[in-house]
Biopython code that builds the backbone (N, CA, C, O; Angstrom):
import numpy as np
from Bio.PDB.StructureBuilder import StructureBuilder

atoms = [
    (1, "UNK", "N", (-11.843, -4.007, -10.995)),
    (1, "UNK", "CA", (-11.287, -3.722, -9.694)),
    (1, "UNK", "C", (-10.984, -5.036, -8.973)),
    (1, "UNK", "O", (-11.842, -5.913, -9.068)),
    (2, "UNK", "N", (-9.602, -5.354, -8.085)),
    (2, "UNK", "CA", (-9.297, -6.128, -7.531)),
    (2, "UNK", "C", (-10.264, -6.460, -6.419)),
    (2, "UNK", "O", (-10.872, -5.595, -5.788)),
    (3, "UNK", "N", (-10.391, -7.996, -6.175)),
    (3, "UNK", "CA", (-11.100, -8.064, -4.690)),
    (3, "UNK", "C", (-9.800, -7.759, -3.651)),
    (3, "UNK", "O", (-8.712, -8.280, -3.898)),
    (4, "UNK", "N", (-9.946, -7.043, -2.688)),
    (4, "UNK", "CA", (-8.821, -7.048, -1.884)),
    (4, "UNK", "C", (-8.671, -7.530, -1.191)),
    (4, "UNK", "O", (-7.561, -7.304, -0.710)),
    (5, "UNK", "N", (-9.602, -8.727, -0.358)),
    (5, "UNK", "CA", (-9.271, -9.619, 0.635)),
    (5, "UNK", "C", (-8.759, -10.671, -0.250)),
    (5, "UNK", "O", (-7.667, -11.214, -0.086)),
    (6, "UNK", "N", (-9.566, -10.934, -1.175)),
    (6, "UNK", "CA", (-8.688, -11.979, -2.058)),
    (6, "UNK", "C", (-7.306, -11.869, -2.233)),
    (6, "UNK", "O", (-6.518, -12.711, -1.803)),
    (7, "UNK", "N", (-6.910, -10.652, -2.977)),
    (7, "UNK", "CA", (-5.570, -10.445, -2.680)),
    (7, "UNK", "C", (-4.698, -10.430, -1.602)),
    (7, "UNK", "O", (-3.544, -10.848, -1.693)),
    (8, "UNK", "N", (-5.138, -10.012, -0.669)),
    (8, "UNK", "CA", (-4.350, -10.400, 1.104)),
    (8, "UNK", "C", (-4.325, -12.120, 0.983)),
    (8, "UNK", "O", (-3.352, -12.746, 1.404)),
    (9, "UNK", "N", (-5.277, -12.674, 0.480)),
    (9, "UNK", "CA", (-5.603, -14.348, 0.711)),
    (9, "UNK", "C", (-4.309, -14.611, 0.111)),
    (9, "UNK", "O", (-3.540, -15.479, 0.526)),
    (10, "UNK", "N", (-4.075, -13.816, -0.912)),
    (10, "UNK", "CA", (-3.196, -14.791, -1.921)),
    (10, "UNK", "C", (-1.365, -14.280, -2.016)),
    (10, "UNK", "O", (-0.393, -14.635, -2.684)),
    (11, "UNK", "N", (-1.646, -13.237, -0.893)),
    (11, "UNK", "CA", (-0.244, -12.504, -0.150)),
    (11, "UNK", "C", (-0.008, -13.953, 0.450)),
    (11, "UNK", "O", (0.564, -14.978, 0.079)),
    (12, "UNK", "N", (-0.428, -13.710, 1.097)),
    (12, "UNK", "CA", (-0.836, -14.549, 2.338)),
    (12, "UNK", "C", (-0.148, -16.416, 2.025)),
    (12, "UNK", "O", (0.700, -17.189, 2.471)),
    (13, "UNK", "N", (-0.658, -16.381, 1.523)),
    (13, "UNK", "CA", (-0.527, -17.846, 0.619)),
    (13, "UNK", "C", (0.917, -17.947, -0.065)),
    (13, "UNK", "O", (1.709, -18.853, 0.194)),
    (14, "UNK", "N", (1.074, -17.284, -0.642)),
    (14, "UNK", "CA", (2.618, -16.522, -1.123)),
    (14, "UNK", "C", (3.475, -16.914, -0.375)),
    (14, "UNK", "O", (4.220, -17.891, -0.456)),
    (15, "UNK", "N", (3.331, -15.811, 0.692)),
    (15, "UNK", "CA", (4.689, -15.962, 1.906)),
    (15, "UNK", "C", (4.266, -17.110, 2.977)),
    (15, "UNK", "O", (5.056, -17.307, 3.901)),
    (16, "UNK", "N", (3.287, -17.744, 2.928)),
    (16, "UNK", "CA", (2.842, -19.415, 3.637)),
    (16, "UNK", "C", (2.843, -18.579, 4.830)),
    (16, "UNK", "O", (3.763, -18.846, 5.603)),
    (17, "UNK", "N", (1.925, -17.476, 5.252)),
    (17, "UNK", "CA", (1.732, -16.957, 6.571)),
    (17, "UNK", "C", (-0.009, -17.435, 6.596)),
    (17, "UNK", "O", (-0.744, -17.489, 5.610)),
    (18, "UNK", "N", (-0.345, -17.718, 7.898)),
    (18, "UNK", "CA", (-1.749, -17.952, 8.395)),
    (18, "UNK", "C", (-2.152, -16.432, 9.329)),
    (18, "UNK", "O", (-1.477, -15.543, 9.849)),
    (19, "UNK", "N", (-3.680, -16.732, 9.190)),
    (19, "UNK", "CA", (-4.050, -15.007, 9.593)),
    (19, "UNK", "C", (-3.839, -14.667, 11.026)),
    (19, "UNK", "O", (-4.410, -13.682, 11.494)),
    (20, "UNK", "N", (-3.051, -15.420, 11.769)),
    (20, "UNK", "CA", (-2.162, -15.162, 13.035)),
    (20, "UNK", "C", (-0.798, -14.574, 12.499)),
    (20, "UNK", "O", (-0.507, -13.399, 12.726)),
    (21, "UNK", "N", (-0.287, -15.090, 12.058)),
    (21, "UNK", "CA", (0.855, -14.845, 11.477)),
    (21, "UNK", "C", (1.300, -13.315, 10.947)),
    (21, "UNK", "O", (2.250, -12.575, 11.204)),
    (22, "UNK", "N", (-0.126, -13.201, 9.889)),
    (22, "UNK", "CA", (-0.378, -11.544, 9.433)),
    (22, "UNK", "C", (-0.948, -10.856, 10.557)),
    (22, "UNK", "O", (-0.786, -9.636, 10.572)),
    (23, "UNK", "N", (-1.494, -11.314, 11.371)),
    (23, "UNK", "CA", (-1.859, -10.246, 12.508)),
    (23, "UNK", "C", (-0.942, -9.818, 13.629)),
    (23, "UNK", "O", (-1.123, -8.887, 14.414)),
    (24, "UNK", "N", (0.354, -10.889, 13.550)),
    (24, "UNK", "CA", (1.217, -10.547, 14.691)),
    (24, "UNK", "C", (2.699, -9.576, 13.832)),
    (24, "UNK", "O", (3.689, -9.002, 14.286)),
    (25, "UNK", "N", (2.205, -9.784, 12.540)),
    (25, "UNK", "CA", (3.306, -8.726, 11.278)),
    (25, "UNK", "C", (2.729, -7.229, 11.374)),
    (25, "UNK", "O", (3.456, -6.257, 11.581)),
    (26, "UNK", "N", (1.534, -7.169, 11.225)),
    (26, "UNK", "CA", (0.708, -6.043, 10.587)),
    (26, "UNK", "C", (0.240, -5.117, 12.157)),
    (26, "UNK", "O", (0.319, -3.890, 12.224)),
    (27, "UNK", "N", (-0.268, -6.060, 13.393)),
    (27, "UNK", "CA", (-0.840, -5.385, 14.568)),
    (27, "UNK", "C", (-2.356, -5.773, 14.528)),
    (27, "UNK", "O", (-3.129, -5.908, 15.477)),
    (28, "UNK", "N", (-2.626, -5.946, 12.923)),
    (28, "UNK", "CA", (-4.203, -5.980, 13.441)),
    (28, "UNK", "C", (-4.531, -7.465, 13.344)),
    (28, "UNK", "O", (-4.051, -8.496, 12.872)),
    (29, "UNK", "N", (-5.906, -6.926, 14.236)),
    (29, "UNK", "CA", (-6.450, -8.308, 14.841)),
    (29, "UNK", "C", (-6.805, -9.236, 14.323)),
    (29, "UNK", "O", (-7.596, -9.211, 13.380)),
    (30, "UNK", "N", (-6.402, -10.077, 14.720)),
    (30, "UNK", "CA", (-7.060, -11.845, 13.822)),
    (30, "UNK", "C", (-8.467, -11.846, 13.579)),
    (30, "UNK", "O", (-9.053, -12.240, 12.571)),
    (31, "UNK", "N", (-8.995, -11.295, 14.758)),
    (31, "UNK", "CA", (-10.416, -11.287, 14.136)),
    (31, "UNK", "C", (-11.074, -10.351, 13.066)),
    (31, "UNK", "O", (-12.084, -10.563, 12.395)),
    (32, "UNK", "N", (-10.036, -8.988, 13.081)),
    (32, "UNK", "CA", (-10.741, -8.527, 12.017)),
    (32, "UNK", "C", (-10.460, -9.020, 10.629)),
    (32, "UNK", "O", (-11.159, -8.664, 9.679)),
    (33, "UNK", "N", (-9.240, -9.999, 10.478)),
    (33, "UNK", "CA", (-8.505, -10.329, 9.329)),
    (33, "UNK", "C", (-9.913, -11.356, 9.286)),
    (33, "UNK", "O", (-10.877, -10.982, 8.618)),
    (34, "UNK", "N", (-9.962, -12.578, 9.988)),
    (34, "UNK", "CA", (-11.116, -13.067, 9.965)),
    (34, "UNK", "C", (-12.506, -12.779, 9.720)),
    (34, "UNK", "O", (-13.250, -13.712, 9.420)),
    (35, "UNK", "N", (-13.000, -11.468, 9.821)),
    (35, "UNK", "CA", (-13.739, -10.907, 9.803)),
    (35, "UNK", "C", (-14.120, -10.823, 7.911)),
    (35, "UNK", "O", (-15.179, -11.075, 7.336)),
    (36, "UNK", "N", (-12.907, -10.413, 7.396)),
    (36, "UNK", "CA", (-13.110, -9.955, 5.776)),
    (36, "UNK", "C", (-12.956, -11.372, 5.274)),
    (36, "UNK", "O", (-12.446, -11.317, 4.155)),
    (37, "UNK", "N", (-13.113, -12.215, 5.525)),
    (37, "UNK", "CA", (-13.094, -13.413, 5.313)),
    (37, "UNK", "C", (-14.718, -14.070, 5.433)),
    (37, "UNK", "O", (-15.375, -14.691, 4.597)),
    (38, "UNK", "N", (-14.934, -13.794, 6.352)),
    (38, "UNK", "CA", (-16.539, -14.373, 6.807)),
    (38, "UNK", "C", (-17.593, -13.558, 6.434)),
    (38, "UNK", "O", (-18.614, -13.918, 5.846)),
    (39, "UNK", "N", (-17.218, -12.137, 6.905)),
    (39, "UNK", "CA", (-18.823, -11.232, 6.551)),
    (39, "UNK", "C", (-18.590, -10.285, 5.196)),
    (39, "UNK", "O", (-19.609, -9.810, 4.694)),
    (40, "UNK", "N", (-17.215, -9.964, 4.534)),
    (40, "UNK", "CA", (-17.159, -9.639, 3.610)),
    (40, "UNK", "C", (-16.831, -7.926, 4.029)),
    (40, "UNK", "O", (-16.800, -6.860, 3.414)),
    (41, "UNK", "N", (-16.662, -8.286, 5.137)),
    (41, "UNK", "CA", (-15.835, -6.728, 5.384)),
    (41, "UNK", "C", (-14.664, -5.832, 4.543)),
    (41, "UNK", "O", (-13.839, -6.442, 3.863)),
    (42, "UNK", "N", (-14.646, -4.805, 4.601)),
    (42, "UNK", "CA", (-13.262, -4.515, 3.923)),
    (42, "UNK", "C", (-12.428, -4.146, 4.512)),
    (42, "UNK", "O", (-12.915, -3.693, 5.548)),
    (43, "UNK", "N", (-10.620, -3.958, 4.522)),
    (43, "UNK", "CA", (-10.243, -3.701, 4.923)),
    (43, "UNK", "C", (-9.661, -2.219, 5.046)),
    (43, "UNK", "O", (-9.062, -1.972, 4.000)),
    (44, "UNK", "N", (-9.625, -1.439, 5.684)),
    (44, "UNK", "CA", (-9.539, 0.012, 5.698)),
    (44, "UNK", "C", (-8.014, 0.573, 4.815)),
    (44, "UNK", "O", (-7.012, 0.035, 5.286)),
    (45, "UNK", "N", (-7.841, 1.157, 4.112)),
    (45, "UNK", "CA", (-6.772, 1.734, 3.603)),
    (45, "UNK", "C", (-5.749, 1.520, 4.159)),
    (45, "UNK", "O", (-4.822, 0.994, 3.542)),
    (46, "UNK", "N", (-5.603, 1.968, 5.854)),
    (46, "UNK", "CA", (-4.818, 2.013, 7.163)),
    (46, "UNK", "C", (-4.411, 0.437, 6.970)),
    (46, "UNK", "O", (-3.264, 0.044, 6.756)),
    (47, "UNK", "N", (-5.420, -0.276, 7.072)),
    (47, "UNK", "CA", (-4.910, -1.564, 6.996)),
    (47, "UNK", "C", (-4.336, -2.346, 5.760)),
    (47, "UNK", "O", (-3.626, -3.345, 5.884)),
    (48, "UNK", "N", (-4.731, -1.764, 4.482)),
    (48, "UNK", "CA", (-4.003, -2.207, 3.832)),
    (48, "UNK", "C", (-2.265, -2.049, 3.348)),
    (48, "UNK", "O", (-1.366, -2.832, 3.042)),
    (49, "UNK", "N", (-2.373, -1.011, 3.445)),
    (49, "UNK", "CA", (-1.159, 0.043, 3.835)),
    (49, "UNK", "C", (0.102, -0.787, 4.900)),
    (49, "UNK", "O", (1.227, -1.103, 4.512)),
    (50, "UNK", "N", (-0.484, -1.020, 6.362)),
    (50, "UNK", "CA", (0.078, -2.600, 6.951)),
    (50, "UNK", "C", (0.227, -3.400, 6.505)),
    (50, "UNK", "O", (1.319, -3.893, 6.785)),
    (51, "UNK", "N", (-0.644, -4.219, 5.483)),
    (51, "UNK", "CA", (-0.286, -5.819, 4.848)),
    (51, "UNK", "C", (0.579, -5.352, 4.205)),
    (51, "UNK", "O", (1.604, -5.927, 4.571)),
    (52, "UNK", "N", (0.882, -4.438, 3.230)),
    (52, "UNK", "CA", (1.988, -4.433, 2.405)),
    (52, "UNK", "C", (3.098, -3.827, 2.839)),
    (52, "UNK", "O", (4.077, -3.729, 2.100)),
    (53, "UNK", "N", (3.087, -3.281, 4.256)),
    (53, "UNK", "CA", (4.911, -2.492, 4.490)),
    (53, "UNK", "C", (5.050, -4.139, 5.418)),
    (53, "UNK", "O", (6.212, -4.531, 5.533)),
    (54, "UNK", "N", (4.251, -4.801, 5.871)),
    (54, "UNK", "CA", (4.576, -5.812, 6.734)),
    (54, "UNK", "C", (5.224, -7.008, 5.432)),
    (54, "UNK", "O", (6.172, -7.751, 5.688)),
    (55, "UNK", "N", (4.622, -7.004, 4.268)),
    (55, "UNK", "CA", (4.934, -8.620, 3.526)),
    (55, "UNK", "C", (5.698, -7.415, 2.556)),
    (55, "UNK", "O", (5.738, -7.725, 1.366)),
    (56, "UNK", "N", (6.363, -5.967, 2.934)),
    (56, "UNK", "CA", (7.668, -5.711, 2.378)),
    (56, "UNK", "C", (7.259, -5.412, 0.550)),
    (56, "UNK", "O", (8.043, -5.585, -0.383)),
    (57, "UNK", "N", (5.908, -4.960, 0.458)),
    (57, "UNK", "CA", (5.502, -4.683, -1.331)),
    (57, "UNK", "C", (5.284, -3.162, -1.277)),
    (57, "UNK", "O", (5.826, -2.596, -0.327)),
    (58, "UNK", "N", (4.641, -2.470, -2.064)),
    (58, "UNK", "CA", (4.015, -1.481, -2.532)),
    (58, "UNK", "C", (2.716, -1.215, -2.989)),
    (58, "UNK", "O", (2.242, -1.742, -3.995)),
    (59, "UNK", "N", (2.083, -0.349, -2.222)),
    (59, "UNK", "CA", (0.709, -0.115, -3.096)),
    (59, "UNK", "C", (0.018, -0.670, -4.379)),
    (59, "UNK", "O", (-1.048, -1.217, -4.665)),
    (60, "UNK", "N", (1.342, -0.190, -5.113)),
    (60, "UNK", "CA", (1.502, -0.449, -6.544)),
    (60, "UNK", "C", (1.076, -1.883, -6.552)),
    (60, "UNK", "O", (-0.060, -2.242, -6.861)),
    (61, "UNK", "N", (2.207, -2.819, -6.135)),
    (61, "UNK", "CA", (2.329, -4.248, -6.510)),
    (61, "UNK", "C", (0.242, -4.687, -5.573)),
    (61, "UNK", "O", (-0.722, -5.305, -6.025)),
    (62, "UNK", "N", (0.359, -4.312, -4.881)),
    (62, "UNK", "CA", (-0.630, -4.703, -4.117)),
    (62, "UNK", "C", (-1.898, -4.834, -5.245)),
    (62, "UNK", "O", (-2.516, -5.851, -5.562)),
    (63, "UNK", "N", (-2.076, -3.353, -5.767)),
    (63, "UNK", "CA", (-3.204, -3.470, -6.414)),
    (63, "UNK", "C", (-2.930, -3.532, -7.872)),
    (63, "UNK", "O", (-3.827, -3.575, -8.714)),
    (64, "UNK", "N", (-1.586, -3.537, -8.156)),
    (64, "UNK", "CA", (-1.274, -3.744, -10.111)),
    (64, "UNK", "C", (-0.713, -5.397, -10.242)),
    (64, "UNK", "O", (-0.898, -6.198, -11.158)),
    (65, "UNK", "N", (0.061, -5.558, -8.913)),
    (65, "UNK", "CA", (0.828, -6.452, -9.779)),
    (65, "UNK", "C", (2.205, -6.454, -9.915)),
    (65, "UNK", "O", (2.627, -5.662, -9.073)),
    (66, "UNK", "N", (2.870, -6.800, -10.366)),
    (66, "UNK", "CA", (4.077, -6.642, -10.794)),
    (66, "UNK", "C", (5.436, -6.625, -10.141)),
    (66, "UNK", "O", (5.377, -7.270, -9.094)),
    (67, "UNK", "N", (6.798, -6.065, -10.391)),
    (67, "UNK", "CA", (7.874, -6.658, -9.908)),
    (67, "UNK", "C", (8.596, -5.200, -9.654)),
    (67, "UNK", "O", (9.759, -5.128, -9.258)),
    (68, "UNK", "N", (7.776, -4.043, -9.926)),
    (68, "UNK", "CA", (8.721, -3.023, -9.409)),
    (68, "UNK", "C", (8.909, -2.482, -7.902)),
    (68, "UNK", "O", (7.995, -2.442, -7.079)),
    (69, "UNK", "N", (10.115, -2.110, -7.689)),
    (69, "UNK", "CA", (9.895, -1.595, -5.930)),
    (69, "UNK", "C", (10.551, -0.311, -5.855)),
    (69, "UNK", "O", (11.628, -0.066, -6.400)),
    (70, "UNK", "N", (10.003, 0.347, -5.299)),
    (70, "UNK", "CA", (10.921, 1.509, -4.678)),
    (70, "UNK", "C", (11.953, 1.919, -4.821)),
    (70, "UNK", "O", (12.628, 1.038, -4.289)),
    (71, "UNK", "N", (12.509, 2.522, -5.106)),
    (71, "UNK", "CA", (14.371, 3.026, -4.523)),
    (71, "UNK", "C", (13.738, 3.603, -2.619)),
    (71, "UNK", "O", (12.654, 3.921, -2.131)),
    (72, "UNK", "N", (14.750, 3.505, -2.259)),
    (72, "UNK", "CA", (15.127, 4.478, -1.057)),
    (72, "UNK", "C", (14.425, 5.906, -1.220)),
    (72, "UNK", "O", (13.412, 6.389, -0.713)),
    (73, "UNK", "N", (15.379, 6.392, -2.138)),
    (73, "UNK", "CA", (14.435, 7.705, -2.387)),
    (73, "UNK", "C", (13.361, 7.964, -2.582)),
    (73, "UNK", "O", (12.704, 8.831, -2.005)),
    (74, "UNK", "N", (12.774, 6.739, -4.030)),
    (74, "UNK", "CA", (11.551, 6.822, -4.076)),
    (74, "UNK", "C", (10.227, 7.564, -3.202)),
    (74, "UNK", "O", (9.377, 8.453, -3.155)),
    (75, "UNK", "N", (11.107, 5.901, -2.325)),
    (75, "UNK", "CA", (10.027, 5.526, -0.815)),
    (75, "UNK", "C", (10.444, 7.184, 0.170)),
    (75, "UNK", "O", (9.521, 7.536, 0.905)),
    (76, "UNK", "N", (11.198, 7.736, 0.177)),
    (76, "UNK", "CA", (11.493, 9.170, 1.031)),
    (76, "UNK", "C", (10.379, 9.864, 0.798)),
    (76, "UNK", "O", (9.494, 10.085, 1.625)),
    (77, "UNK", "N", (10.422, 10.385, -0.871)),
    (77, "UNK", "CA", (9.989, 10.992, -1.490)),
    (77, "UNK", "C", (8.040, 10.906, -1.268)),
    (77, "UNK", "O", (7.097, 11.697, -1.258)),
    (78, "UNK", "N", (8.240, 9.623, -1.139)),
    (78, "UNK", "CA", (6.280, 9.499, -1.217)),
    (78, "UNK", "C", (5.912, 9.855, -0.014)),
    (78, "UNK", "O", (5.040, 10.699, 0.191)),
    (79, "UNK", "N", (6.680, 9.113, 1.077)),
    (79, "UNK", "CA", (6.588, 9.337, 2.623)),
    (79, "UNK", "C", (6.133, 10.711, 2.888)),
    (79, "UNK", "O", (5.033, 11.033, 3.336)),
    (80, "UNK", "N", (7.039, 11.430, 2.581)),
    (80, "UNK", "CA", (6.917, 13.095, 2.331)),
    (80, "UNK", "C", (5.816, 13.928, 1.891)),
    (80, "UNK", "O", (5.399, 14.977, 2.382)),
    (81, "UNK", "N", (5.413, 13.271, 0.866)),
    (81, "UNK", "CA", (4.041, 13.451, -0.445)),
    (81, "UNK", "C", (2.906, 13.261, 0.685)),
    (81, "UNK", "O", (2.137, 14.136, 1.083)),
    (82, "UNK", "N", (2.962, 12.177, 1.028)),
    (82, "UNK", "CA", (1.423, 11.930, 2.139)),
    (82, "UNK", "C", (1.499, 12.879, 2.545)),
    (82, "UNK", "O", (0.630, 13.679, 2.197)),
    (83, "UNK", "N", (2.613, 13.371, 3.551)),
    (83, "UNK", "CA", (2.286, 14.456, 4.721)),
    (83, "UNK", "C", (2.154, 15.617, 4.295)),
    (83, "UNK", "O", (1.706, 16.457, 5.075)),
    (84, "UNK", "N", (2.455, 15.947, 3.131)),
    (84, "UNK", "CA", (2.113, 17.173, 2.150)),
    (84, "UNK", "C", (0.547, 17.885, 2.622)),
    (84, "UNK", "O", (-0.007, 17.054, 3.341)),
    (85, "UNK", "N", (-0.177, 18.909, 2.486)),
    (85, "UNK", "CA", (-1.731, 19.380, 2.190)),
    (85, "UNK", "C", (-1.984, 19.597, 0.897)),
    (85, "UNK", "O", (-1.068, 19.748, 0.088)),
    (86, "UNK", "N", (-2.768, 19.620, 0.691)),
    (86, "UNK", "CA", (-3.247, 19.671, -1.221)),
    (86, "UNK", "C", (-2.410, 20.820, -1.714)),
    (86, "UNK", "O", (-1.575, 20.768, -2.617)),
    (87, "UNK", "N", (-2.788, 21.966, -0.924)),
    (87, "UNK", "CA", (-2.042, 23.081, -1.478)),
    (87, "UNK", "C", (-0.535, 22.505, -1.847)),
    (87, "UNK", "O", (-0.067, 22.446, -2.984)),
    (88, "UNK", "N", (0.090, 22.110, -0.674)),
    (88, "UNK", "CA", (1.880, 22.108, -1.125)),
    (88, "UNK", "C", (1.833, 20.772, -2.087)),
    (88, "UNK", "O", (2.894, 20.364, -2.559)),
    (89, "UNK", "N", (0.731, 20.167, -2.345)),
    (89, "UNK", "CA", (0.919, 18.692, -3.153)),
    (89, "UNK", "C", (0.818, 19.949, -4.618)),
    (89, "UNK", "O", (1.751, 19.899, -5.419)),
    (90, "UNK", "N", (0.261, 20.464, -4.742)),
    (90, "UNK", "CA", (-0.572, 21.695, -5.858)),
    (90, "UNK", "C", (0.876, 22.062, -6.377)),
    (90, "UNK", "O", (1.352, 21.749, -7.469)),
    (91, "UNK", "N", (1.440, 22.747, -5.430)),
    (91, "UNK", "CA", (2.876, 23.934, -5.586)),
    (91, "UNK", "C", (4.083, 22.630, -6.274)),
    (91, "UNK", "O", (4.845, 22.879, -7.208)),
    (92, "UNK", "N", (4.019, 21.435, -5.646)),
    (92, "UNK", "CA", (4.978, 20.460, -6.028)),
    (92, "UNK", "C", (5.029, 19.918, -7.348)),
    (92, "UNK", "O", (5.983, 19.657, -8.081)),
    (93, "UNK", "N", (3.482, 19.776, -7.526)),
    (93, "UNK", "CA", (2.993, 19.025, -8.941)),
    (93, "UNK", "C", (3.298, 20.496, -9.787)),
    (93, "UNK", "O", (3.924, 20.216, -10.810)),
    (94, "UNK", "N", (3.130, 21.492, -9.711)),
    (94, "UNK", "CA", (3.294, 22.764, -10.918)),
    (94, "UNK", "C", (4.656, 22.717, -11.099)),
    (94, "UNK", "O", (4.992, 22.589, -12.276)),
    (95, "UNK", "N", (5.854, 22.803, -10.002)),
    (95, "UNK", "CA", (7.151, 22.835, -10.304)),
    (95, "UNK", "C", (7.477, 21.851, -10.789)),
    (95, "UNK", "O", (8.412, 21.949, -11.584)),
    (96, "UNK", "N", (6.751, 20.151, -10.501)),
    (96, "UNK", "CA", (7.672, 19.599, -11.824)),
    (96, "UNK", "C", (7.004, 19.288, -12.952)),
    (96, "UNK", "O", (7.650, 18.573, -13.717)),
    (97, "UNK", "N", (5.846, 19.612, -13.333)),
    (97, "UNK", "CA", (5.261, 19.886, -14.521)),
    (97, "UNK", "C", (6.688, 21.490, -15.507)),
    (97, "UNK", "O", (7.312, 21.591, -16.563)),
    (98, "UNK", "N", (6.513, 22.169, -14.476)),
    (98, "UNK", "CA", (7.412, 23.695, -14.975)),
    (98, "UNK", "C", (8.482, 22.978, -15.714)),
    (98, "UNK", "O", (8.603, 23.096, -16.934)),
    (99, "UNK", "N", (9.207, 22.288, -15.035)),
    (99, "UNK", "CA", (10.839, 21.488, -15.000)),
    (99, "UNK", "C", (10.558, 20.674, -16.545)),
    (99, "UNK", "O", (11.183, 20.810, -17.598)),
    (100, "UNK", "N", (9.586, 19.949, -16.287)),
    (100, "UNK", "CA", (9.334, 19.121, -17.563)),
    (100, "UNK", "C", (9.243, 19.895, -18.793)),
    (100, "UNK", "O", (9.862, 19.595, -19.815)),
    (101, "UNK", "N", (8.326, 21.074, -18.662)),
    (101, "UNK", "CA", (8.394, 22.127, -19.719)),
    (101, "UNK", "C", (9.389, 22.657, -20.107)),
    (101, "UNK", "O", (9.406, 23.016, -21.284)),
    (102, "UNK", "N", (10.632, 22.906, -19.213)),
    (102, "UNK", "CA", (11.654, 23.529, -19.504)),
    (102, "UNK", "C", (12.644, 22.362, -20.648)),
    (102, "UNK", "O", (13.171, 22.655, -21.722)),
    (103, "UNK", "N", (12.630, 21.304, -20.087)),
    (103, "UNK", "CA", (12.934, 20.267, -21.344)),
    (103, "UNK", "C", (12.629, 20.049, -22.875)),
    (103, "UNK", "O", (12.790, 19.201, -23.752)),
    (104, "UNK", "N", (12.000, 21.526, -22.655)),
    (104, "UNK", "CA", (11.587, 20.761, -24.416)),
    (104, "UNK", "C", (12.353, 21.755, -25.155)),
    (104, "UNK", "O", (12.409, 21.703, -26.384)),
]
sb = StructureBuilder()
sb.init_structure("model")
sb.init_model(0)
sb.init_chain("A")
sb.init_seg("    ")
for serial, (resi, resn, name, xyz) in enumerate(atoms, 1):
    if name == "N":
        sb.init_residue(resn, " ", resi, " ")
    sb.init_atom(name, np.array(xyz, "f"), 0.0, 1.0, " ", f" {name:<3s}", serial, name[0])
structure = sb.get_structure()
């Protein structure tokens, strides 16, 4: 498992932003950015979720790595997915499991 402040460190370092810099991108506070720095805090989902629509990545890249991004749609499509409830996430995942079946 990734350290994840490490990884913000090394966002961070990347785009040559200081933790003012990410706090005036993201909203949150310098001190709490400071905070996972000094006491080993973590940063909340909510907040990670900010570092990466602010330095413009993906979940994905955040915690895999790598060079893929979104389409437009993609990004519609997931947007959508969050606001989903399990049930309609349930009904979504069976129809395109169904669809896939119908392919063979």
């Amino acid at each position: 498992m990734i350290d994840v402040v490490e990884r913000i460190n090394e966002l961070m370092r990347i785009k040559g932003w200081t933790a003012y810099e990410l706090s005036n991108q993201t909203g949150i506070s310098t001190n709490a950015i400071y905070d996972w720095n000094k006491t080993g805090a973590t940063p909340t989902m909510q907040n990670i979720i900010k570092v990466c629509e602010a330095m413009d990545i993906t979940l994905g890249f955040f915690f895999c790595g790598g060079d893929y991004k979104y389409t437009d749609d993609e990004k519609r499509l997931l947007n959508k997915w969050v606001a989903l409830s399990e049930e309609q996430r349930k009904v979504v995942t069976d129809l395109i499991y169904s669809f896939n079946k119908a392919k063979v």
